[in-house]
N, C-alpha and C positions, 0 to 999 in steps of 0.2 A: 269285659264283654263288648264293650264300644270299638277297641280294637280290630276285632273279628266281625263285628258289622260292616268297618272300615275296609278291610282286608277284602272281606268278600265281593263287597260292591264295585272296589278296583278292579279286581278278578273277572268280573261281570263287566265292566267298560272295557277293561285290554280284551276281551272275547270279542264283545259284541265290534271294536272296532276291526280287530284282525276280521273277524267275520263281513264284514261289510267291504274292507279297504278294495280300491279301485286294481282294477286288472287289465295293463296297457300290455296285455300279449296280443288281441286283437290287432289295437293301434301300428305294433310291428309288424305284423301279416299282412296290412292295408298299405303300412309304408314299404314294403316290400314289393308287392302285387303295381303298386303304382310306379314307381322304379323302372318294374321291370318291363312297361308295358311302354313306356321311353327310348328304352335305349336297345341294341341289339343285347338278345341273348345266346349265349356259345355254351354249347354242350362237348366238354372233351374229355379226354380221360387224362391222367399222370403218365401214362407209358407213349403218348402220344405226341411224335416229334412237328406234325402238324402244327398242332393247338398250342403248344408253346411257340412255335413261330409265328402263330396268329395273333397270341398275347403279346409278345415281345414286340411285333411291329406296332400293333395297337397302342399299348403302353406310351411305346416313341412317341407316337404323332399326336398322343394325350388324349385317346379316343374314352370316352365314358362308354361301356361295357358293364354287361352281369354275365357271370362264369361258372358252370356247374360243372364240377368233376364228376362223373357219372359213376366211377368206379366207389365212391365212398357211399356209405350207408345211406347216410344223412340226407344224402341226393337221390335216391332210386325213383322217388314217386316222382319229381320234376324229371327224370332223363326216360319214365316211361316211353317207348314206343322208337326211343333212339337207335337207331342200329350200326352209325359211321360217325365219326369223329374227325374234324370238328362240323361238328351240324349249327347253324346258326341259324335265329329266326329275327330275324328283322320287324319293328313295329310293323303295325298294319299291313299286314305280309299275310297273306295264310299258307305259301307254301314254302318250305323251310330249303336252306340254301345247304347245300354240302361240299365240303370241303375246303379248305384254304381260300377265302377271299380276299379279290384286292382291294387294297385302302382305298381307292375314292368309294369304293360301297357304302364305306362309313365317313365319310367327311361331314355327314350331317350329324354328327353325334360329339363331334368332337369338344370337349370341355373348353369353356371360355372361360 
C-alpha cells in the first residue's frame, strides 16, 4: 500500500511541475521584436531576382539584416500591407523603401 502512496505523490509532483514549468516563448517574440527594430528589415518573395540580389550583396559586405519571404505562410502577418518586393524598412524610418537599395544605405548596420 506504501507503494501506491509513493506512486501517486510522484504522479502529483511530475504534474504539478510540468504544470508550472517556465514558458520562454515570450522571451523569443521579445528577442525577436528587439532584433528587428535594429537592423533593416526586407520583405521579399523566392520568385524575386531583386531580393536575392539585395541579399547576396548585403551578405558580401556582412550587412546584419532580417528577411521575410512573404510568399511563405509563416510570414503573411509580418508581410501584411506589402505589395512590391523588395520593400525594406529601415529603423526609425516610418516610410518604407522600395525596391533594390544601394549599399551605403546600409553601412550602418554592418556586423563588427
Amino acid at each position: 500500500m506504501n507503494i501506491v502512496y509513493i506512486v501517486i505523490i510522484c504522479l502529483v509532483i511530475l504534474f504539478l511541475a510540468y504544470s508550472f514549468r517556465p514558458n520562454f516563448s515570450h522571451y523569443e517574440k521579445e528577442k525577436a521584436q528587439a532584433q528587428e527594430s535594429k537592423v533593416p528589415i526586407i520583405y521579399g518573395a523566392g520568385f524575386c531576382g531583386y531580393c536575392t540580389k539585395q541579399k547576396d550583396e548585403l551578405d558580401a559586405a556582412n550587412v546584419d539584416y532580417v528577411y521575410y519571404d512573404c510568399t511563405l505562410p509563416e510570414n503573411k502577418e509580418k508581410c501584411t500591407g506589402i505589395k512590391s518586393y523588395p520593400t525594406i524598412k529601415f529603423p526609425n524610418q516610418t516610410e518604407l523603401s522600395i525596391g533594390k537599395q544601394p549599399l551605403e544605405k546600409f553601412t550602418a548596420y554592418i556586423k563588427k
